[in-house]
DRENPANU-544016 format. One record per residue (C-alpha): chain; x, y, z; residue number from 0. Coordinates in Angstrom, 1 decimal. Layout:
- A X Y Z NUM
...
***
This chain:
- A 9.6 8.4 14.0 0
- A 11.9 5.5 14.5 1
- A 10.3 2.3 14.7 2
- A 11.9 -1.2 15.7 3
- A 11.6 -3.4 12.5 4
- A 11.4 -6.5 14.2 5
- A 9.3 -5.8 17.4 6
- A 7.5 -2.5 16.9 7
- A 6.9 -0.6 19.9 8
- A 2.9 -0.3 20.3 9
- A 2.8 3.4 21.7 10
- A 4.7 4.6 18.4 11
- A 2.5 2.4 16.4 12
- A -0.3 4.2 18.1 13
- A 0.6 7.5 17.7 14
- A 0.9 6.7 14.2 15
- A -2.6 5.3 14.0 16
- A -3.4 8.3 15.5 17
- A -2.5 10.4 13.1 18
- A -4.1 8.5 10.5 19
- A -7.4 8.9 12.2 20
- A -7.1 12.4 12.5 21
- A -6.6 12.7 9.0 22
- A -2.9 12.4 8.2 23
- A -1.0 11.0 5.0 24
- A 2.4 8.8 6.6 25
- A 5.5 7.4 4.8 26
- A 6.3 3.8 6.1 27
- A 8.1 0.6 5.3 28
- A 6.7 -2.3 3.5 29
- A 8.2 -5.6 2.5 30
- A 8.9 -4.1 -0.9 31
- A 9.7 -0.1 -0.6 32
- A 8.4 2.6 1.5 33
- A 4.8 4.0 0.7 34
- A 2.5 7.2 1.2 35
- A 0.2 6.0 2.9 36
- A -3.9 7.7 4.1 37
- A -7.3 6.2 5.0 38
- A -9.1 5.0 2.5 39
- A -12.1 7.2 2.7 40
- A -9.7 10.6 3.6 41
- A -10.4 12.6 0.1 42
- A -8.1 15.4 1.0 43
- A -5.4 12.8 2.5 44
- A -5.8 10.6 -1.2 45
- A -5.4 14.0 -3.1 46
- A -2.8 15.1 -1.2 47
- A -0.8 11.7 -1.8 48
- A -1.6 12.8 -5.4 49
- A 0.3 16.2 -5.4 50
- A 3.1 14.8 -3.9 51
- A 4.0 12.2 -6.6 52
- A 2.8 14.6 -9.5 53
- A 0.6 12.0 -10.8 54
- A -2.7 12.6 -13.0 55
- A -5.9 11.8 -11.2 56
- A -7.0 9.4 -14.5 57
- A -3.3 7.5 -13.7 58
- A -3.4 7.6 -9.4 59
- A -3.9 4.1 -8.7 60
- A -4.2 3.4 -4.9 61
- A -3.8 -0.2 -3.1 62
- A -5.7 -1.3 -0.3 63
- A -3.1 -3.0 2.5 64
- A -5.2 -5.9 4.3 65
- A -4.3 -7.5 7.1 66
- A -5.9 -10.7 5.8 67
- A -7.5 -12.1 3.3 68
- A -10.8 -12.0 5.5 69
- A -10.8 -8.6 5.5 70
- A -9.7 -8.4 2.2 71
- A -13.2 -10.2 0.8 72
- A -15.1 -7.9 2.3 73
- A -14.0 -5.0 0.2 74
- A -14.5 -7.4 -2.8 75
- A -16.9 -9.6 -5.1 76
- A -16.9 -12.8 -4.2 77
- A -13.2 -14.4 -5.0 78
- A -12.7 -17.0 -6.9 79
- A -11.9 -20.8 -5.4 80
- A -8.8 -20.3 -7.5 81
- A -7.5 -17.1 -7.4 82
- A -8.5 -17.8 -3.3 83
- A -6.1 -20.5 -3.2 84
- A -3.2 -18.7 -5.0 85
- A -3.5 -16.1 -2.3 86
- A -3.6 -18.3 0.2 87
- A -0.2 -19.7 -1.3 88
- A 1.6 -16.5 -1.7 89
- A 0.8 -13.8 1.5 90
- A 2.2 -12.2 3.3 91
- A 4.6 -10.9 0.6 92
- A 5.6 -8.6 -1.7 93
- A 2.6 -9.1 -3.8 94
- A -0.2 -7.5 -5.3 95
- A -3.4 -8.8 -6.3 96
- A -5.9 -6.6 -8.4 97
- A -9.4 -8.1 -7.2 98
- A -13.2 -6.8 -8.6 99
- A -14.2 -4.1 -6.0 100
- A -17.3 -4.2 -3.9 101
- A -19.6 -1.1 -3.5 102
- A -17.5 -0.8 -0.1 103
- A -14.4 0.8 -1.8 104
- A -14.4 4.6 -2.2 105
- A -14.8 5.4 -6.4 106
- A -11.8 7.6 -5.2 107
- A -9.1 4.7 -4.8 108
- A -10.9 2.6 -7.6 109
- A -9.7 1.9 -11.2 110
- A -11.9 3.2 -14.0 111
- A -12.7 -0.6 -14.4 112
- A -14.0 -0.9 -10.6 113
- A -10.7 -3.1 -9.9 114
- A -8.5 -2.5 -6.8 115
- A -5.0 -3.7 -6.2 116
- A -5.1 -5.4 -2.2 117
- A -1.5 -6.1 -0.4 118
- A -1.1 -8.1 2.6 119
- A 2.9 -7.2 3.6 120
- A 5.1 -9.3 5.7 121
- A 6.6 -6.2 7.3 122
- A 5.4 -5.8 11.1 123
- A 5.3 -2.4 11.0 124
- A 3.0 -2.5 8.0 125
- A 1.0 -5.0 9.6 126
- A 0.2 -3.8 13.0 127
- A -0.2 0.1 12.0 128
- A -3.0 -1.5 9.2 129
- A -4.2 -4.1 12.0 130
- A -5.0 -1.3 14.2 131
- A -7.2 0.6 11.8 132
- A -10.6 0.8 11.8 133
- A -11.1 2.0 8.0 134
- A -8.8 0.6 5.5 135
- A -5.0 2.2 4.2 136
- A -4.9 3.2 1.2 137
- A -1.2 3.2 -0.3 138
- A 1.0 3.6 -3.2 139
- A 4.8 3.2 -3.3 140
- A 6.8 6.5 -2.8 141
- A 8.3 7.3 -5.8 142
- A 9.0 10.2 -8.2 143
- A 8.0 9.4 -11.9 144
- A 10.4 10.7 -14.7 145
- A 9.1 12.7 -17.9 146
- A 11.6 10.3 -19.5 147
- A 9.6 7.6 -18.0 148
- A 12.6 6.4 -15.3 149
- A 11.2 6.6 -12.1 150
- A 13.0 7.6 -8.4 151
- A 12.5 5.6 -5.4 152
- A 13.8 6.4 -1.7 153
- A 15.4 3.8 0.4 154
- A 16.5 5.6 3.0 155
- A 14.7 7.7 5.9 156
- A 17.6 9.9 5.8 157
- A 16.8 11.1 2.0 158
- A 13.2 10.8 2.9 159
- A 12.8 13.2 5.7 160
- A 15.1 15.5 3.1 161
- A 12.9 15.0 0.6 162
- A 9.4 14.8 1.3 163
- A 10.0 15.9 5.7 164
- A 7.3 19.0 4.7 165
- A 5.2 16.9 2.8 166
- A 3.5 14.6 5.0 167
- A 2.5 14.6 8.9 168
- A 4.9 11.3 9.8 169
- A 7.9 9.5 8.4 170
- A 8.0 5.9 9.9 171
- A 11.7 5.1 9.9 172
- A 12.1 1.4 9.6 173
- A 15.1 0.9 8.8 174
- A 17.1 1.0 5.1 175
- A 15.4 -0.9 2.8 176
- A 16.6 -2.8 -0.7 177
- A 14.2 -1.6 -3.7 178
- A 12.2 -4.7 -4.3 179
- A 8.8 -4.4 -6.1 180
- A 6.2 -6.4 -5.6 181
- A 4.4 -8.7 -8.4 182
- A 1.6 -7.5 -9.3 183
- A -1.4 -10.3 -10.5 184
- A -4.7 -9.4 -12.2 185
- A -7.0 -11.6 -11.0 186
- A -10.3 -10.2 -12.6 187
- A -10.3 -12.0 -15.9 188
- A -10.9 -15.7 -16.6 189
- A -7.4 -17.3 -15.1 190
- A -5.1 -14.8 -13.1 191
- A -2.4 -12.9 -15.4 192
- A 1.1 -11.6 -13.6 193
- A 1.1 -8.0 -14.7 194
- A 4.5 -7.2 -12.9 195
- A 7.0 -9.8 -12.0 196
- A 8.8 -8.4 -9.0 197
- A 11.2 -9.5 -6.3 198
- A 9.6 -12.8 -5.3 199
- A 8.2 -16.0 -6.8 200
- A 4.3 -16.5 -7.7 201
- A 3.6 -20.2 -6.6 202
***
């Protein structure tokens, strides 16, 4: 499904709402690569996300992708003045932040430490499918992991609907995009600690 980048067209968006509701796992852009994406709370949506990337359940770490940081608290303890503030400095953007979950996050897209990583993306597409949910999107990036540790990640819808077309119920096509990761920040010990540097700047 081909969706305008800048100024997405609400009846696809819907449709791809839609699907989620129903149940679905999607690939779609963010402002750092594209991503499998499934509700939160769909179990069978989460493990098939799992299958596709041949991951181990022990190593399937999820994100949460927030509109805000308002609806980000609620799926959290209570954040930090600090670690509020360098949020507040840094989103939207490519960035993860790995927060203390709240007993409103499904055990099934936690960390065996009760942590969650949250994303608030700058890509429209991203933000009005996830804007337009009523339960929470849980993502990870769409990539293939190497036994020699490299790891594989599609740019382009064309090799995507190749690839993984039989996989999942709908490819959002946004466009090509360049492989930028996003910097990943672990906010849950004393002073926040940048796990991942990736394409842009922590301020």
């Amino acid at each position: 499904m081909k969706i305008n980048g800048e100024n997405p067209q609400g009846r696809k968006i819907q449709q791809v709402i839609d699907v989620l509701n129903e149940g679905g796992v999607i690939i779609y852009p963010t402002d750092s690569v594209y991503a499998l994406g499934c509700l939160a709370h769909n179990k069978e949506g989460l493990e098939r996300i799992r299958r596709i990337k041949g991951t181990k359940k022990s190593d399937h770490l999820m994100t949460i992708m927030s509109p805000d940081i308002s609806e980000t608290s609620k799926l959290t303890r209570p954040i930090p003045n600090d670690v509020f503030k360098l949020m507040r400095r840094n989103i939207p953007g490519p960035y993860t932040f790995i927060l203390r979950a709240n007993n409103q996050v499904p055990k099934l897209v936690q960390s065996r430490r009760k942590t969650i990583g949250f994303r608030i993306p700058e890509n429209p597409i991203a933000l009005e499918i996830i804007s337009g949910l009523e339960d929470y999107l849980a993502s990870t990036s769409l990539k293939i992991e190497h036994e020699d540790g490299t790891e594989t990640y599609y740019p382009d819808p064309v090799d995507i609907e190749e690839r993984f077309g039989k996989l999942v119920d709908v490819i959002v096509d946004g466009g090509i995009l360049e492989t930028n990761l996003s910097s990943v920040i672990d906010c849950t010990g004393d002073w926040p600690e940048m796990i991942r540097e990736g394409v842009a700047p922590v301020i």
